[in-house]
N, C-alpha and C positions, 0 to 999 in steps of 0.2 A: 638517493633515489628510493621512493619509496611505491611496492605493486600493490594496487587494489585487485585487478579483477571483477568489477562489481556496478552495476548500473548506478547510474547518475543522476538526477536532474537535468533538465534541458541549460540549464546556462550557468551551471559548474564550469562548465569549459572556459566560460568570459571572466567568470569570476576567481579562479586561477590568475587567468591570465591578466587581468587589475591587479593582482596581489604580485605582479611580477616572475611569477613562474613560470613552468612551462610543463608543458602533459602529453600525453600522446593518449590516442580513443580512438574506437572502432564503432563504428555505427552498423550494428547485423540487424539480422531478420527479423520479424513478429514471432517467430515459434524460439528465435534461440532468446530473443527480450521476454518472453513466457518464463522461462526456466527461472533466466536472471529477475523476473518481479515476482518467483515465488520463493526463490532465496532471500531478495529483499524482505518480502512480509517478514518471514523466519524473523533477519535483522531487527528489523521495527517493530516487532511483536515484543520479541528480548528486551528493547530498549522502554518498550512503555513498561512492562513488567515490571523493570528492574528504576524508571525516572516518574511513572504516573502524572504525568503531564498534559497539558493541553497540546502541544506543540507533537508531544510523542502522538499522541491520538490522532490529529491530522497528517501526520506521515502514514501511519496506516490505512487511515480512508486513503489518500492519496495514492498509493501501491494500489488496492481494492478498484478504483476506478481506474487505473492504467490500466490492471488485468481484467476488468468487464470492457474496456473499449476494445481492447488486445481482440475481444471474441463479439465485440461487433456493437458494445453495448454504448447509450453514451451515460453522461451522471443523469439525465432526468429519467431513462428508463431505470436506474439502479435505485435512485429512491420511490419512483413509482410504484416499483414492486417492492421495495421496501415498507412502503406506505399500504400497498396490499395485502401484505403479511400481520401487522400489525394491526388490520382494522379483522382479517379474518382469523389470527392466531394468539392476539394482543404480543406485548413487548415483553421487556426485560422489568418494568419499572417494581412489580409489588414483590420482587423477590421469594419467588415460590419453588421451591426444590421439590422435583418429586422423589419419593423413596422405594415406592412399590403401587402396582393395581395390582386389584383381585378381580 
């Protein structure tokens, strides 16, 4: 037997249970699945860190829009403002570090 403790995917459960195993889950609240998708990030943050992948990077968006629906949001309001941040703050892309103002 081995304990997670640790939120899931929606159909981990089926996909155990195809593999012939067996699990036991608890399905809680919105404020206790809060806690568990912000240990998640933690996890998925780690793992893109440490695997730089593609696959790792959609697990994190993934967590990211579980926690903005969690508080009401869905994915098109999270890129909207996404997309608004970007037109009035621009991105990440020309790699500009600041060091100081005077």
């Amino acid at each position: 037997m081995k304990v997670y403790d640790k939120l899931i995917r929606d159909r981990i459960p089926e996909i155990i249970e195809a593999s012939g195993s067996k699990y036991e889950v608890e399905v809680v609240s919105d404020e206790v699945a809060l806690e568990y998708l912000y240990k998640k990030l933690g996890e998925e943050v780690e793992e893109l860190l440490s695997d730089k992948n593609l696959d790792e990077i959609a697990d994190v968006m993934e967590v990211l829009f579980a926690i903005g629906k969690k508080y009401g949001y869905s994915e098109k309001e999270l890129m909207d403002k996404r997309n608004q941040k970007n037109i009035s703050r621009g991105s990440f892309d020309k790699n500009i570090i600041l060091k100081k103002t005077y």
